[in-house]
C-alpha positions in Angstrom: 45.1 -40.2 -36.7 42.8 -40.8 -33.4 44.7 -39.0 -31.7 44.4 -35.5 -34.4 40.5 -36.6 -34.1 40.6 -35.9 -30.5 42.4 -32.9 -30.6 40.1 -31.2 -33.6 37.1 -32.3 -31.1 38.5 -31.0 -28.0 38.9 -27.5 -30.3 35.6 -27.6 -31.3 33.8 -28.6 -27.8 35.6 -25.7 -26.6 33.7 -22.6 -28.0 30.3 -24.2 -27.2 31.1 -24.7 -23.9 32.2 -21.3 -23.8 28.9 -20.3 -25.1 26.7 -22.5 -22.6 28.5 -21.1 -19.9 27.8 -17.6 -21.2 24.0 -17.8 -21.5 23.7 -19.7 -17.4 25.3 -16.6 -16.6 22.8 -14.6 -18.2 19.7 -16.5 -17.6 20.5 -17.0 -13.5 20.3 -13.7 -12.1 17.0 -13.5 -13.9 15.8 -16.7 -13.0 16.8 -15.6 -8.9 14.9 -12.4 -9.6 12.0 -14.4 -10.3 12.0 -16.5 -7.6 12.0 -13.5 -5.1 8.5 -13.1 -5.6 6.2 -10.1 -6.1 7.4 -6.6 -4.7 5.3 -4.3 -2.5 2.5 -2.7 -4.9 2.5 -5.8 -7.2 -0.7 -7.2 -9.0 -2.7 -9.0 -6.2 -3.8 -12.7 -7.2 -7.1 -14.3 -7.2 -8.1 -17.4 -5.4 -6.4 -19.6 -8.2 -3.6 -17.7 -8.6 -3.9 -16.1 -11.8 -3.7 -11.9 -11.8 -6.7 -10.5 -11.6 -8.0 -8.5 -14.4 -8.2 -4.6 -14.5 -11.6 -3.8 -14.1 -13.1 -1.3 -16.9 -13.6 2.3 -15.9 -17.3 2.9 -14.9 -18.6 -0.8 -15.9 -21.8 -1.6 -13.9 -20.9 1.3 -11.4 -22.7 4.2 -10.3 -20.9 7.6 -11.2 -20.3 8.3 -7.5 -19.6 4.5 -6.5 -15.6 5.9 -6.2 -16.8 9.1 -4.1 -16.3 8.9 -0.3 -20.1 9.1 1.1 -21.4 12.4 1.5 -22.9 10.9 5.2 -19.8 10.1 6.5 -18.4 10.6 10.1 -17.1 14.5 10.3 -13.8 13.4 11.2 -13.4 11.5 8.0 -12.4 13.9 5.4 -9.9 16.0 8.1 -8.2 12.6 8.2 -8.1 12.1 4.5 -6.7 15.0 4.0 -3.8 14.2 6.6 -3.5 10.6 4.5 -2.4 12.8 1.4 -0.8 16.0 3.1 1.4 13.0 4.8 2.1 11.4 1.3 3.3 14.4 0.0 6.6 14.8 2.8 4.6 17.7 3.8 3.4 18.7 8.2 1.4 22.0 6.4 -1.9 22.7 8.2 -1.3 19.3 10.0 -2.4 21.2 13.6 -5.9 22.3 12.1 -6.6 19.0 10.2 -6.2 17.0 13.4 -8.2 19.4 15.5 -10.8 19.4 12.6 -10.8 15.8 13.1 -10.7 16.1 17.1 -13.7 18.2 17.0 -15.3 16.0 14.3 -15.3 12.8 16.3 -17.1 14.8 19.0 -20.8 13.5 18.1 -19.3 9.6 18.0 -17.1 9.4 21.0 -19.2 6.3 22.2 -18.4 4.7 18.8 -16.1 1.5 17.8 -12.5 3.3 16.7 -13.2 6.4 18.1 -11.0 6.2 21.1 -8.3 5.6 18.7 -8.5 8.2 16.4 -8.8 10.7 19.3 -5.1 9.5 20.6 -3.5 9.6 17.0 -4.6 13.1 16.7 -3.4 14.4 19.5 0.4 13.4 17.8 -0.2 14.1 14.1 0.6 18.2 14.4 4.0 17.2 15.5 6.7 19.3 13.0 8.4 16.3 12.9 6.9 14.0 10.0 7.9 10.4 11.5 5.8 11.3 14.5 3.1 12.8 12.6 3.2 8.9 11.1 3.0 7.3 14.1 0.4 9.4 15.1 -1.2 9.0 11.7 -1.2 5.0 12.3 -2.8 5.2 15.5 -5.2 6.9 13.8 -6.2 4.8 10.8 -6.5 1.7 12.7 -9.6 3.8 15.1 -10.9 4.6 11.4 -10.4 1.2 9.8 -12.4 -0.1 13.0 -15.1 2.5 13.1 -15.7 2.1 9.0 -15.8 -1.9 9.8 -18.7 -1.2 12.4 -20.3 1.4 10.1 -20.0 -0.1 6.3 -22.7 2.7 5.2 -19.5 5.0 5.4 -17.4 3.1 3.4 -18.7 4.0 -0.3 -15.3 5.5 -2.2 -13.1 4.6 0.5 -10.4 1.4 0.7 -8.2 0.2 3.1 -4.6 -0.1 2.1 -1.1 -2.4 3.4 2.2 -1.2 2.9 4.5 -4.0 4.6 7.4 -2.3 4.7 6.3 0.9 6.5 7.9 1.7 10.2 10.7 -0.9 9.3 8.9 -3.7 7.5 6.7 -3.8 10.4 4.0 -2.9 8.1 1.1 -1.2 8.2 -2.3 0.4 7.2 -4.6 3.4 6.4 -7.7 4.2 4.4 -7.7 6.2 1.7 -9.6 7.3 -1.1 -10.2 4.8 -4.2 -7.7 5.1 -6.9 -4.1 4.9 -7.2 -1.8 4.1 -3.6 -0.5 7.3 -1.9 1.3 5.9 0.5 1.3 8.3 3.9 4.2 6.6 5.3 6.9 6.5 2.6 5.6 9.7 0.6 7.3 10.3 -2.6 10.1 7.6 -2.2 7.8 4.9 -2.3 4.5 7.0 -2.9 2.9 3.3 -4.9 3.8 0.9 -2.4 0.9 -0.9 -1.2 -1.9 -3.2 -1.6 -5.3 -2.8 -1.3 -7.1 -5.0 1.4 -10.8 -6.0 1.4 -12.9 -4.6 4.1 -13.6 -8.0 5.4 -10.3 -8.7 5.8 -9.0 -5.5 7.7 -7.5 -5.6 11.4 -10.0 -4.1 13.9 
């Protein structure tokens, strides 16, 4: 009799080990997923961890506040149209932006960044978009550094990090407020990045 007691057991332990074993296999690759941590683009974090809340459209802002400023550097708007020209997979007009923004710079030669964005335009007309990127890289870091010395010209304007760009090397541009456009991926990864706070911005 024990031994037809162990037997009917055995039977029955079988199925719901069967069925353990069938839900770790389902819970582990989500569980590894997990662990991987946030993606390029994801939700930033606030000082305690916890996402930080969407702000609401238009609360305790001016109407322009998302605007770039109206006395910003000449060379500014030549190079944010490059930023979006480049996140479209497009070299149109690339020659006559960056000479717009060669000629621009002009009057603030002497300036912080400058220098910078001079040497990046001289390689952003290239036909041949991964230059153009380079070029364009060279040139955000003079603008991030000439916007950090001049934060009257920052209104409607933020600094973004894609790490993965050039290779996961990373790296970063200014754009205007609003959704990523990423300059160096374009359409294959046109919302990878983060925004960064001016403080915090290299140069």
């Amino acid at each position: 009799m024990k031994t037809l007691d162990l037997v009917a057991s055995a039977s029955t332990a079988r199925p719901r080990l069967g069925a353990l074993l069938r839900v770790f296999v389902w819970i582990a690759p989500i569980a590894a997923l997990t662990a991987i941590g946030p993606a390029c683009g994801s939700p930033t974090k606030g000082s305690e961890g916890a996402e930080k809340a969407p702000e609401k459209a238009g609360a305790d802002k001016p109407a322009d506040a998302d605007k770039p400023s109206a006395a910003a550097a000449p060379f500014i708007a030549p190079y944010l149209t490059i930023q979006e020209t480049l996140a479209d997979d497009s070299v149109d007009k690339l020659a006559e932006l960056a000479a717009s923004v060669v000629t621009g710079a002009e009057s603030t030669a002497d300036k912080p960044g400058v220098s910078e964005v001079l040497a990046g335009a001289g390689r952003v007309p290239a036909q041949d978009i991964e230059t153009a990127r380079v070029g364009f890289e060279k040139m955000s870091m003079g603008v991030i550094s000439f916007l950090k010395a001049n934060p009257d010209q920052q209104g409607g304007l933020e600094v973004v990090f894609c790490p993965m760009a050039f290779n996961n090397k990373g790296a970063y541009w200014v754009q205007k407020k609003g959704e990523v456009t990423n300059p160096y991926h374009g359409k294959m990864m046109l919302r990878c990045g983060d925004a960064v706070e001016w403080g915090k911005a290299p140069g």
